[in-house]
PAZAPA-4460 file (N, C-alpha, C; in steps of 0.05 Angstrom, whole numbers, plus 32768, in hexadecimal, padded with zeros to 4 digits):
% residues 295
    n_x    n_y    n_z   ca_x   ca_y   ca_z    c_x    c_y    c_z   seq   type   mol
   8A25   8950   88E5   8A0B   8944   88DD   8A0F   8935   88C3     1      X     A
   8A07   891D   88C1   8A04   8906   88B0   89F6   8915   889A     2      X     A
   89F9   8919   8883   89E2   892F   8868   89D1   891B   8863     3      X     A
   89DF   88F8   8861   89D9   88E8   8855   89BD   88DC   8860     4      X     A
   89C0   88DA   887C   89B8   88C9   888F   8996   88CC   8888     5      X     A
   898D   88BA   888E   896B   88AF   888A   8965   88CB   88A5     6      X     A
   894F   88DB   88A5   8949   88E6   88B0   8942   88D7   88D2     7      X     A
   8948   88E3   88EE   894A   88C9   8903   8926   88CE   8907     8      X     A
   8926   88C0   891C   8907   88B6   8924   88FE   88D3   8935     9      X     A
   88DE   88E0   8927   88DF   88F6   8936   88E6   8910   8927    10      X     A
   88F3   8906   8912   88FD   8924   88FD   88FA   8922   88E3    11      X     A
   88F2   892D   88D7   88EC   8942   88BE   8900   8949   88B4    12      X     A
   8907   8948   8893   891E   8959   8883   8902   8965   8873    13      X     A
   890F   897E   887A   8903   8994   885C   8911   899E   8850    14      X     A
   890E   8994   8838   891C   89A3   8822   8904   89BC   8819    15      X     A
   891C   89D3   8811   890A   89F2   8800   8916   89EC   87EB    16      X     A
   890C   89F2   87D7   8919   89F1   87BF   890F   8A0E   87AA    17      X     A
   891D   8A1D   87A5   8913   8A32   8790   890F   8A2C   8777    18      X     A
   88F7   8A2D   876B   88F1   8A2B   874A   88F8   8A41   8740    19      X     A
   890D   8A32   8730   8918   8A44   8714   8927   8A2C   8700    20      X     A
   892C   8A39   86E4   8935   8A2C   86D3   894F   8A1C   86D4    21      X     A
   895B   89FF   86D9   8974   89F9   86DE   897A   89E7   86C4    22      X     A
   8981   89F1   86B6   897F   89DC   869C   8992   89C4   869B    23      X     A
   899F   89C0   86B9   89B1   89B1   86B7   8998   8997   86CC    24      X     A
   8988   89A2   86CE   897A   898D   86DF   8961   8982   86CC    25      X     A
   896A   8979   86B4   8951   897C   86A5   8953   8957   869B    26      X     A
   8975   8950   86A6   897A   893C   869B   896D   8925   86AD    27      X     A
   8964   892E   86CB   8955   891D   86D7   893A   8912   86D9    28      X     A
   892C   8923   86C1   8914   8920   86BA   890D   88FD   86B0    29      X     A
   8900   88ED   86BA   88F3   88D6   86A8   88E9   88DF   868C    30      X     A
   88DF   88CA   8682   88CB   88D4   8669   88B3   88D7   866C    31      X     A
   88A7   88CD   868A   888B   88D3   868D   8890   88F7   869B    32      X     A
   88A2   88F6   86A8   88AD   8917   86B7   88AB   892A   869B    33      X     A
   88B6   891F   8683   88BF   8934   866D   88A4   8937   865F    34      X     A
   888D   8921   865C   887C   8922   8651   8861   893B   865F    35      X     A
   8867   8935   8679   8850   894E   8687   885D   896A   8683    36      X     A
   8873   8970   8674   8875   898B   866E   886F   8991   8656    37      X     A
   8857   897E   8646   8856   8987   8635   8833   899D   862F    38      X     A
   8837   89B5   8624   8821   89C8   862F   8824   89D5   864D    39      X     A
   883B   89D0   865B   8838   89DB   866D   8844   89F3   866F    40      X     A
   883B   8A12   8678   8849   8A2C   866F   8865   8A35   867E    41      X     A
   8876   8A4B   8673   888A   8A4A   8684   888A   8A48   86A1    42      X     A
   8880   8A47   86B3   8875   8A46   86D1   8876   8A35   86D5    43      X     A
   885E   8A28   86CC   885A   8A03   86CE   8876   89F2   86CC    44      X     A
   887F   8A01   86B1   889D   89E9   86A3   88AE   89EC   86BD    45      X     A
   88B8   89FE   86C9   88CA   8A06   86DB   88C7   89FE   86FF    46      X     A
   88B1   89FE   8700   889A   89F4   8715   88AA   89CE   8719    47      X     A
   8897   89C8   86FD   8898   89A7   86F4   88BB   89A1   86F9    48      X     A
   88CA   89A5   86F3   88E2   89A5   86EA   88F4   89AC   8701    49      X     A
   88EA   89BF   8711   88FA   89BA   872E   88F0   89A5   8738    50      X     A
   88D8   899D   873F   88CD   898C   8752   88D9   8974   8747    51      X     A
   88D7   8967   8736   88E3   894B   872F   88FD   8949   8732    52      X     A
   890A   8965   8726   8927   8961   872E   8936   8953   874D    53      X     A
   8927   8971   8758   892E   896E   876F   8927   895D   877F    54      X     A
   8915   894C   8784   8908   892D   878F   8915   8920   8784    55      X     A
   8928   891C   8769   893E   8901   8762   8953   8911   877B    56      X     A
   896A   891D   8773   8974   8930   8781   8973   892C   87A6    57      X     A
   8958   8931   87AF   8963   8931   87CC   8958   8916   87D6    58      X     A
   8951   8901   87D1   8945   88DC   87CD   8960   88D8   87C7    59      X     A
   8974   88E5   87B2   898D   88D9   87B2   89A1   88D5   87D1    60      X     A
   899F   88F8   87DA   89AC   88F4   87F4   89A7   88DF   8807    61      X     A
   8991   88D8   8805   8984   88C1   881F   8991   88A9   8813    62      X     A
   8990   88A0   8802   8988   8888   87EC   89AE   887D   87E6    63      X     A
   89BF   889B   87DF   89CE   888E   87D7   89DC   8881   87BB    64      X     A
   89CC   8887   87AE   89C8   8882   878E   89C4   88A0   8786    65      X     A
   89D1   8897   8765   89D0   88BC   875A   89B5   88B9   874D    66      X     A
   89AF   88D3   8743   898D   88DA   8746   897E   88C6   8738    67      X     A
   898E   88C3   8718   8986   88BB   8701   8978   88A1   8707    68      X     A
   8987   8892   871F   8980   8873   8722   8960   8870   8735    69      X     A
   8957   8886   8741   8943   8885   8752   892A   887A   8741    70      X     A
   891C   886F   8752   88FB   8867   8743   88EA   8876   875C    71      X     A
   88E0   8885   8746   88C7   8893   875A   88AB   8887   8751    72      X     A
   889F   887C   876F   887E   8876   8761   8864   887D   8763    73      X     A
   885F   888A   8756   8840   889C   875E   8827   8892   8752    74      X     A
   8827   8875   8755   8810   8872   8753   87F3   8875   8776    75      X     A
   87E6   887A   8766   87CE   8885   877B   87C6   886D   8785    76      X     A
   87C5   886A   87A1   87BB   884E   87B2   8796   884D   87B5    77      X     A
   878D   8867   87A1   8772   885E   87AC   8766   885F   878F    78      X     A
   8776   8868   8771   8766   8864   875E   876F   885B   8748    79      X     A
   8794   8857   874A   87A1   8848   8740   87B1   8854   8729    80      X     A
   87AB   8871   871F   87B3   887D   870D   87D3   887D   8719    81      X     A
   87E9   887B   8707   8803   887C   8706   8817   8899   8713    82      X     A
   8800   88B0   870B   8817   88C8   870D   8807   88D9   8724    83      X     A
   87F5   88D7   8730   87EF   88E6   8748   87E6   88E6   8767    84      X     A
   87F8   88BE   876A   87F6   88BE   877E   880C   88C8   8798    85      X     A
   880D   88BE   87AA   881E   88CE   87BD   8835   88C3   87B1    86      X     A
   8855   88CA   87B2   8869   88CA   87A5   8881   88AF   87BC    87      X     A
   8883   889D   87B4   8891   8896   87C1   88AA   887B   87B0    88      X     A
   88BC   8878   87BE   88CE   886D   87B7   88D6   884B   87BE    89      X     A
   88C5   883A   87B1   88CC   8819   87BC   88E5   8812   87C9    90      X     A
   88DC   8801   87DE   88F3   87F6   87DE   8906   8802   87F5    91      X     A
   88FC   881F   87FE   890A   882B   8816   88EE   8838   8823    92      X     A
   88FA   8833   883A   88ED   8843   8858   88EB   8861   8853    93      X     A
   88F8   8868   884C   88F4   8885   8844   88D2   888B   883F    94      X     A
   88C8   889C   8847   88AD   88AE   883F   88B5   88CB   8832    95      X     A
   88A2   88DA   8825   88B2   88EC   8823   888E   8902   880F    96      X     A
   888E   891A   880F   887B   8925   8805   8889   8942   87FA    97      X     A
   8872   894B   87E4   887D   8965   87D6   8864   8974   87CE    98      X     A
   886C   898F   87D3   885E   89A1   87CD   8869   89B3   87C1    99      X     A
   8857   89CD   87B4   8867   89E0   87A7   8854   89FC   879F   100      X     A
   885B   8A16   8799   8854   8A24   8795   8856   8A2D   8776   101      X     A
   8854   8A3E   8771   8866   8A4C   8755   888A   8A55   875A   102      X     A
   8886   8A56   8776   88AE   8A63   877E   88B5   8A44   8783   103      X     A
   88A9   8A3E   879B   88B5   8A28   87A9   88AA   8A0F   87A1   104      X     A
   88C4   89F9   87AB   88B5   89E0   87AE   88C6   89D5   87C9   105      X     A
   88B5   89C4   87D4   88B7   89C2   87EF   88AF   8999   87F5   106      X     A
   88CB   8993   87FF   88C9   8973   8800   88D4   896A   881A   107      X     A
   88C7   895D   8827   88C2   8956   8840   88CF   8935   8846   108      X     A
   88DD   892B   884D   88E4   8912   884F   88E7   890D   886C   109      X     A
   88E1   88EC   8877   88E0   88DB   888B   88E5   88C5   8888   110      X     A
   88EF   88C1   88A0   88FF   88A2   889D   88F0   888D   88A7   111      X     A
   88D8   8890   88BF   88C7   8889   88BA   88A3   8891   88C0   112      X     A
   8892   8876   88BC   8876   8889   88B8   8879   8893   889E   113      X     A
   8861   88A2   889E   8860   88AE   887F   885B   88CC   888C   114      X     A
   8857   88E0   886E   8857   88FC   887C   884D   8905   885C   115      X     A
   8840   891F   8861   882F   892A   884F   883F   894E   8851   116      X     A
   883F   8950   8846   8851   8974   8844   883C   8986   882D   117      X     A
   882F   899D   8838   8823   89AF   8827   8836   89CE   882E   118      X     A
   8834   89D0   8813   8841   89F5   880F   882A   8A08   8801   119      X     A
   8823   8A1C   880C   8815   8A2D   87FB   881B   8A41   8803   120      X     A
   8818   8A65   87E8   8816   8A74   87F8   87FF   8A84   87FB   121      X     A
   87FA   8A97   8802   87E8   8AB1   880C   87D1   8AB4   87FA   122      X     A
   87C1   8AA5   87FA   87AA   8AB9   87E8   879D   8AD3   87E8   123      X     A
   8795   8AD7   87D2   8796   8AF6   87DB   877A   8AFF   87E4   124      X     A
   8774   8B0C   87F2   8762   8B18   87FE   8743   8B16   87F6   125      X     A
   8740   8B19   87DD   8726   8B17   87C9   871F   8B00   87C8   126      X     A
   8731   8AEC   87C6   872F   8ACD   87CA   8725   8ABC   87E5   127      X     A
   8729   8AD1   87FC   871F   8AC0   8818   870C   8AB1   8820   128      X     A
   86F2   8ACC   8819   86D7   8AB6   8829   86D7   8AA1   8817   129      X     A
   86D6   8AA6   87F1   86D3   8A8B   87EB   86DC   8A6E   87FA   130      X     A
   86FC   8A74   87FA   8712   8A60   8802   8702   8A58   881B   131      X     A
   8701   8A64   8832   86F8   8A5D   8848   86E1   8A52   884A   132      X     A
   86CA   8A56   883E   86B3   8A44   8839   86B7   8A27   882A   133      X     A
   86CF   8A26   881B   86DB   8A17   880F   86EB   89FE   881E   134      X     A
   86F7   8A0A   882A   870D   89F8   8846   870D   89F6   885B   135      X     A
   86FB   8A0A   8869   86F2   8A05   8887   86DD   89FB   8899   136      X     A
   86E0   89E4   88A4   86CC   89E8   88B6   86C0   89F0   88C8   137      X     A
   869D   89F7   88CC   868C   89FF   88CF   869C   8A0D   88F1   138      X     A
   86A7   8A04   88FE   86AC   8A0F   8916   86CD   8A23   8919   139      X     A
   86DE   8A14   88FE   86F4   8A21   88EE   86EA   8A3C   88E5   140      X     A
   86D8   8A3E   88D5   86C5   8A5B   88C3   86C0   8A72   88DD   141      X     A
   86B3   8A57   88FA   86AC   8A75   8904   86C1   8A85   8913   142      X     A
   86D0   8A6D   8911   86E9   8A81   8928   86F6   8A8C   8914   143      X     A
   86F2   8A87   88F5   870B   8A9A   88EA   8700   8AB5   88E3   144      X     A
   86DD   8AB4   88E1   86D7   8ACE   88DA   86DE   8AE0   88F6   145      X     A
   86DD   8AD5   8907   86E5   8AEC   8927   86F9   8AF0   892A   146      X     A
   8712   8AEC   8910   8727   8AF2   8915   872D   8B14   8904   147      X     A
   873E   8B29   8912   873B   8B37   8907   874D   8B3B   88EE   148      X     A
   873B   8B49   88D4   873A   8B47   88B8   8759   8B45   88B1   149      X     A
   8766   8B4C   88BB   878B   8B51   88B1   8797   8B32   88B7   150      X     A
   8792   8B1F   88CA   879C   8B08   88D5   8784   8AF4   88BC   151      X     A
   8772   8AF3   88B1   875E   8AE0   88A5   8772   8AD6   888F   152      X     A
   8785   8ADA   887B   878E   8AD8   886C   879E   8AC1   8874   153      X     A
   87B1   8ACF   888A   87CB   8AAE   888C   87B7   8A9F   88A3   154      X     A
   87A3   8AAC   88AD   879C   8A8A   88BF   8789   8A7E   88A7   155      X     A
   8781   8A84   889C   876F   8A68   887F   8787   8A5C   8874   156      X     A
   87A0   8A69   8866   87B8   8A60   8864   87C3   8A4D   8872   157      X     A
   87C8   8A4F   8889   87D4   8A38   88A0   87BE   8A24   88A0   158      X     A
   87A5   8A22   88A4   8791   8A16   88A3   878D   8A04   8891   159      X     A
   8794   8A0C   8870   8790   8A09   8850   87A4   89EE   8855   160      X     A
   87C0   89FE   8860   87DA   89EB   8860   87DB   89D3   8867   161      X     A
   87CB   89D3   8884   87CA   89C7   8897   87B7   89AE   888E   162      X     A
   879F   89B0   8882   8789   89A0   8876   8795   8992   885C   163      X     A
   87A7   899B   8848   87B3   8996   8833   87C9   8981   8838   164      X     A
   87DF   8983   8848   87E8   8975   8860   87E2   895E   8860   165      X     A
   87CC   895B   8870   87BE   8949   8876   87B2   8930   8862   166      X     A
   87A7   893E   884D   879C   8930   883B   87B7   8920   8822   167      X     A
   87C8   8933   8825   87DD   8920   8813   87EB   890B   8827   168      X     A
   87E5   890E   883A   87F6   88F8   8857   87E8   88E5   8844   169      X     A
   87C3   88E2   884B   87B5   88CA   8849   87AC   88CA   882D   170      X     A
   87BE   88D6   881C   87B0   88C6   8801   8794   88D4   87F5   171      X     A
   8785   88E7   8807   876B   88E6   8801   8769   88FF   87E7   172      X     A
   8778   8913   87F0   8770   8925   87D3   875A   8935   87E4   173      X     A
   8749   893F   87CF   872D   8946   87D0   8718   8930   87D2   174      X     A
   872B   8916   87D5   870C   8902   87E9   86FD   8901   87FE   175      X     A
   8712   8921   8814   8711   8922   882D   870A   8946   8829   176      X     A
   86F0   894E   8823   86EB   896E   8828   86F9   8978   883A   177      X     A
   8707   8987   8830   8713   899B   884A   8704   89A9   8857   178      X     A
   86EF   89B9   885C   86E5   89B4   886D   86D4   89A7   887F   179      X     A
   86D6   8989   8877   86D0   897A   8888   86E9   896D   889C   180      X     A
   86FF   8988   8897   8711   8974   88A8   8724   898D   88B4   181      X     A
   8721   898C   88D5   8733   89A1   88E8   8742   899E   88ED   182      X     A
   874D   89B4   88E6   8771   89B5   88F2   8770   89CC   8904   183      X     A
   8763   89CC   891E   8766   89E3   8926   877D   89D9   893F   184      X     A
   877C   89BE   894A   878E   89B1   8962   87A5   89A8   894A   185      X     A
   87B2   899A   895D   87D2   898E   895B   87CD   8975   893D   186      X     A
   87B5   896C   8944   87AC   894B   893B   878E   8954   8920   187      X     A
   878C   8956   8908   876F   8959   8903   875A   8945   8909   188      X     A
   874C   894F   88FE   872D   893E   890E   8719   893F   88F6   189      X     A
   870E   892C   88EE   86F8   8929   88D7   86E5   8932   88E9   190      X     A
   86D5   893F   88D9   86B4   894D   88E6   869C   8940   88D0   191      X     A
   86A3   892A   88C0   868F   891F   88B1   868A   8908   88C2   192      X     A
   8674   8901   88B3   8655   88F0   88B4   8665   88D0   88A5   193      X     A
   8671   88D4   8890   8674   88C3   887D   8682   88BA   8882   194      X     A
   8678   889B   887F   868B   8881   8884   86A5   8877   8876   195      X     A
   86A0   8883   8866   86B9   887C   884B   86D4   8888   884A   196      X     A
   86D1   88A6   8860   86E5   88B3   885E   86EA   88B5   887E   197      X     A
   870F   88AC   8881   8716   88A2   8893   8732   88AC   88A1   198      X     A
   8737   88BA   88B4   875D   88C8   88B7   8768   88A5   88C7   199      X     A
   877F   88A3   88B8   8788   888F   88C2   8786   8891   88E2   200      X     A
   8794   8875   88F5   8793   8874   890D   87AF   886A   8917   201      X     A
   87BF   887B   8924   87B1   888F   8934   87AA   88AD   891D   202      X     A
   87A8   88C2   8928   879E   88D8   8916   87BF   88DF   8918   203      X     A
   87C3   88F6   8900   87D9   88FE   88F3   87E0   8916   8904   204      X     A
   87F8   8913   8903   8805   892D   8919   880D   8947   8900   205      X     A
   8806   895E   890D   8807   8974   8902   8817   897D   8900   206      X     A
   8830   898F   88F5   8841   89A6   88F7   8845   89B7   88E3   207      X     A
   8845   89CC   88F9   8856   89E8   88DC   886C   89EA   88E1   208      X     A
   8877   89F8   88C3   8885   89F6   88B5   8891   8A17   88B4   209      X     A
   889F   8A21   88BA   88A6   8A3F   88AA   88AE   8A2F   888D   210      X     A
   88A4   8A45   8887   88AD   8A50   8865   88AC   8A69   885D   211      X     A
   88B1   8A70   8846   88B9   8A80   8837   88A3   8A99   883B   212      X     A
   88AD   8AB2   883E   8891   8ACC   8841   8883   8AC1   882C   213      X     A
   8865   8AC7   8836   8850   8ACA   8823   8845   8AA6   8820   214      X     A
   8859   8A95   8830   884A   8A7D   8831   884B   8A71   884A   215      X     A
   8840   8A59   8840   883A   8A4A   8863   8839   8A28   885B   216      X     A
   8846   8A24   886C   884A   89FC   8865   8843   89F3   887E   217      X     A
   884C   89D8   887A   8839   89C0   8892   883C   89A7   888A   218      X     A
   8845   8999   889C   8840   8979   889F   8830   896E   88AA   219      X     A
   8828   895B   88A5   881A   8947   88AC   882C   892F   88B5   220      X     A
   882B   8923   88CA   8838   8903   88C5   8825   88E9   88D6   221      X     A
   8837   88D9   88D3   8827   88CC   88E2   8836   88B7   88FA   222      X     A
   884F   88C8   8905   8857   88CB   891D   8861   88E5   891F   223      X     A
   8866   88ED   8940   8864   890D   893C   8881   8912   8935   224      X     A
   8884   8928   8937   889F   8935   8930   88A6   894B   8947   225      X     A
   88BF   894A   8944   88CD   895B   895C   88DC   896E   8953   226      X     A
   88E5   8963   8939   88F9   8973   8932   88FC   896E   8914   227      X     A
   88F7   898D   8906   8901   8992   88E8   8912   899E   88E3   228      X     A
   8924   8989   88C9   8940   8998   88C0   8939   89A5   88A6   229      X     A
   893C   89BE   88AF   893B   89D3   8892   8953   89D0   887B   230      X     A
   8952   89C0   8865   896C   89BE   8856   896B   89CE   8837   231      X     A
   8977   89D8   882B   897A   89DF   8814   898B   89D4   87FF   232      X     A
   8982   89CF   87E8   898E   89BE   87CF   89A4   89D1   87C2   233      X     A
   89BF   89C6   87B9   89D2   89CF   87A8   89BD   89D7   878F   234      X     A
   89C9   89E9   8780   89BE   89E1   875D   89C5   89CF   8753   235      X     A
   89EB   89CF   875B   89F8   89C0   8747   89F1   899F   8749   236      X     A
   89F6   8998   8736   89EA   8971   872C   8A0D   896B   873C   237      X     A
   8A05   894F   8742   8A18   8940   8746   8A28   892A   8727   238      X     A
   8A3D   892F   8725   8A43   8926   8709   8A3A   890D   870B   239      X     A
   8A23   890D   86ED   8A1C   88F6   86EF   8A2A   88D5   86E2   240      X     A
   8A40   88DE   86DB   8A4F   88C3   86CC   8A65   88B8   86EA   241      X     A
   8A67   88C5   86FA   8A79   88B9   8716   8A65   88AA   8726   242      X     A
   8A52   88C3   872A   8A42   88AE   8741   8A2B   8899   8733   243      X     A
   8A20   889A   871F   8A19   887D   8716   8A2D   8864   8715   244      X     A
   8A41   886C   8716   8A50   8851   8711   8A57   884A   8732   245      X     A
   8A63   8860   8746   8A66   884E   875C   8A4D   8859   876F   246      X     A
   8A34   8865   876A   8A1E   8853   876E   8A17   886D   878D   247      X     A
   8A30   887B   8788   8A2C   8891   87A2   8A2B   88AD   879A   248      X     A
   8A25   88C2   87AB   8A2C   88D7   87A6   8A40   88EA   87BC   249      X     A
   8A52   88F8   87A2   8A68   88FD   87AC   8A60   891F   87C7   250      X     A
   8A77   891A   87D7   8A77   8925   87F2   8A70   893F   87F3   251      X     A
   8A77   8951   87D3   8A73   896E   87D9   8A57   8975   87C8   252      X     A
   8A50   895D   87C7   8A29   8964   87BC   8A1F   8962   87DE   253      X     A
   8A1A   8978   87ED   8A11   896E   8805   89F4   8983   8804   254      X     A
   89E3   8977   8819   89D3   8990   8811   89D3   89AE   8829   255      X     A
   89CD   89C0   8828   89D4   89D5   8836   89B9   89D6   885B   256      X     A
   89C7   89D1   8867   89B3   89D3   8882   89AC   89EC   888B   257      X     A
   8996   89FC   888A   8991   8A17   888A   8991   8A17   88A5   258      X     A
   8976   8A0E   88BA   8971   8A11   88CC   8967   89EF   88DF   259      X     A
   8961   89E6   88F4   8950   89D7   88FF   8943   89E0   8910   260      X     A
   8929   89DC   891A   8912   89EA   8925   890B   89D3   8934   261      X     A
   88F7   89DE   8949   88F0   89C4   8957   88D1   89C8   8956   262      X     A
   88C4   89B8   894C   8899   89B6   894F   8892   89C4   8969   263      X     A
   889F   89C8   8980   8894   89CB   8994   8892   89EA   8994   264      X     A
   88A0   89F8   8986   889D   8A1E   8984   888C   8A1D   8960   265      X     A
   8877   8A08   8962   886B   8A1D   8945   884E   8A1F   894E   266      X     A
   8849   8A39   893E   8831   8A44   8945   8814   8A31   893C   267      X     A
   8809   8A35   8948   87EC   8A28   8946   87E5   8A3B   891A   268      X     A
   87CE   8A2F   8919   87C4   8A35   88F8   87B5   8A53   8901   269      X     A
   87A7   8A5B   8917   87A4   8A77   8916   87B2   8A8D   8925   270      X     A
   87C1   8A7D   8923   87DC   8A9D   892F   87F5   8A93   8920   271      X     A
   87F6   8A8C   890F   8814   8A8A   88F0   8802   8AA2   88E1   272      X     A
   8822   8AB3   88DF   881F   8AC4   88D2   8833   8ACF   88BB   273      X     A
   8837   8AC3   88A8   8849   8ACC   8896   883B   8ADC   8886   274      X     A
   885E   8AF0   887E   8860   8B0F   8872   884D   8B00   8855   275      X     A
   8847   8B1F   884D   8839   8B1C   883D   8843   8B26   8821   276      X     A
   883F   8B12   880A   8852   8B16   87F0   8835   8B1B   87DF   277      X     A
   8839   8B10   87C6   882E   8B0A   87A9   881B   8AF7   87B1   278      X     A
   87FF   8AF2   87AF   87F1   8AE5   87B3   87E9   8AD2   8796   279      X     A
   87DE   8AC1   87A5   87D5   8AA0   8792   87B7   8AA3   878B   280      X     A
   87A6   8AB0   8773   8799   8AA2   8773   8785   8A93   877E   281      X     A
   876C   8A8F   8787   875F   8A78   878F   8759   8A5D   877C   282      X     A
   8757   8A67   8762   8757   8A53   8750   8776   8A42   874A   283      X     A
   8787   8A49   8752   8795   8A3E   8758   87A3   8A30   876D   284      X     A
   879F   8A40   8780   879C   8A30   87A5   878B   8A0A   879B   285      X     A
   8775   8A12   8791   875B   89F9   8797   876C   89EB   8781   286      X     A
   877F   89ED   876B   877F   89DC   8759   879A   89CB   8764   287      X     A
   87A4   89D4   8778   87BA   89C9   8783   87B3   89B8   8791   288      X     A
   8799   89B6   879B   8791   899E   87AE   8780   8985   87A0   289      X     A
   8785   8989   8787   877A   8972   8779   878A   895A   8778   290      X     A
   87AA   8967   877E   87B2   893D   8777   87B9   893D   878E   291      X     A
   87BE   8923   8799   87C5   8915   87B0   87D9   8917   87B8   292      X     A
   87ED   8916   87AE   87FF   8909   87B0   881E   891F   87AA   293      X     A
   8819   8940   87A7   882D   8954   8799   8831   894A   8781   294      X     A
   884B   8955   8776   8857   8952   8758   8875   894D   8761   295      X     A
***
């Protein structure tokens, strides 16, 4: 298998990535990258600091160029601000989306179409009905309260994912209420009134994702997928004074292929059931769905 190769038509690369401290990856930070760590607590710094890394890092494998040289552009296509629109790279076909937790961060790339990737994990119990009055719709709420009390947790989860997904595909954020929008089939479906808010055409194809106990991921794209390659990142940097000059990266930076899975064995959003870890928060679940676009 080609490491390098543009993902083919039909497939998905996921990268997992574990957040922790790599101080050797600190050198791939921009100055707008180095500037958002400022005030941000050890969590955040380590959080921030994988995710940027690792998006120069695996954009290199596709791309071909060592990290340093990448231009990432996040400006927002619907309000123009510079740093929180969907993340993408001029100039290549590549699409590509990121999510993340406090452990993980999680980056999704396609060769083509575009594609939206959400990671979250488990909220905890105390947090539900809010959340669910929060993200589900009206016909979502009733089937999830008839679910029995031990399963309510990961199906709002898969559900959460699944709607989150979605909304970083199209850019919308919180322009698009989650629960005004079902993911209970393959395809979501707007259940609003309002003219203004719109799922591209055709509608976005759905998939899960395994991940990590205690979380739950999901794509969105906007051709379907058949097949996801589960990949994992080296730590180690590729020396950066060889491959800036001949413009490649060398053979034993490869990235590690865990698993490939095929869309057609994943479970629907109310029967995914991942083990259950350390829970998130609700105030922090909702603050994740504020930008568009990941980090």
């Amino acid at each position: 298998m080609d490491s390098a190769a543009t993902p083919a038509p039909r497939t998905c690369d996921v990268w997992l990535v574990p957040v922790r401290r790599r101080e050797a990856w600190t050198r791939l930070l921009t100055v707008p990258d180095q500037e958002q760590l400022v005030g941000l607590d050890e969590v955040a710094t380590e959080v921030h600091l994988t995710s940027r890394a690792a998006q120069r890092l695996i954009l290199s494998r596709y791309l071909g160029v060592a990290p340093e040289e990448i231009t990432v552009n996040r400006s927002c296509d619907r309000c123009g601000d510079p740093q929180h629109g969907r993340p993408h790279v001029p100039g290549t076909t590549l699409d590509y989306s990121v999510s993340h937790t406090r452990a993980w961060v999680l980056v999704a790339v396609v060769g083509e179409g575009r594609v939206g990737a959400n990671l979250d994990a488990r909220p905890a119990d105390r947090d539900l009905d809010d959340l669910a009055a929060a993200a589900l719709t009206r016909a979502e709420h009733h089937a999830w309260r008839r679910l029995p009390a031990r399963d309510r947790a990961d199906a709002l989860l898969a559900s959460w994912t699944r709607k989150e997904a979605t909304t970083k595909l199209t850019g919308h954020g919180l322009a698009i209420p989650l629960r005004d929008l079902d993911v209970t089939g393959p395809r979501p479906t707007l259940v609003t009134a309002d003219p203004s808010v719109r799922l591209p055409h055709p509608r976005p194809y759905l998939t899960h994702v395994p991940a990590p106990a205690g979380h739950s991921a999901a794509l969105a794209t906007t051709t379907h997928v058949d097949q996801v390659r589960h990949l994992r990142l080296p730590d180690v940097l590729p020396d950066a004074g060889s491959t800036a000059s001949r413009r490649q990266i060398p053979s034993w930076y490869a990235p590690q292929y865990a698993s490939v899975t095929s869309s057609a064995d994943a479970p629907s959003a109310v029967t995914q059931k991942p083990a259950e870890t350390t829970s998130t928060p609700a105030r922090e679940v909702r603050a994740r769905a504020v930008s568009t676009g990941g980090s």
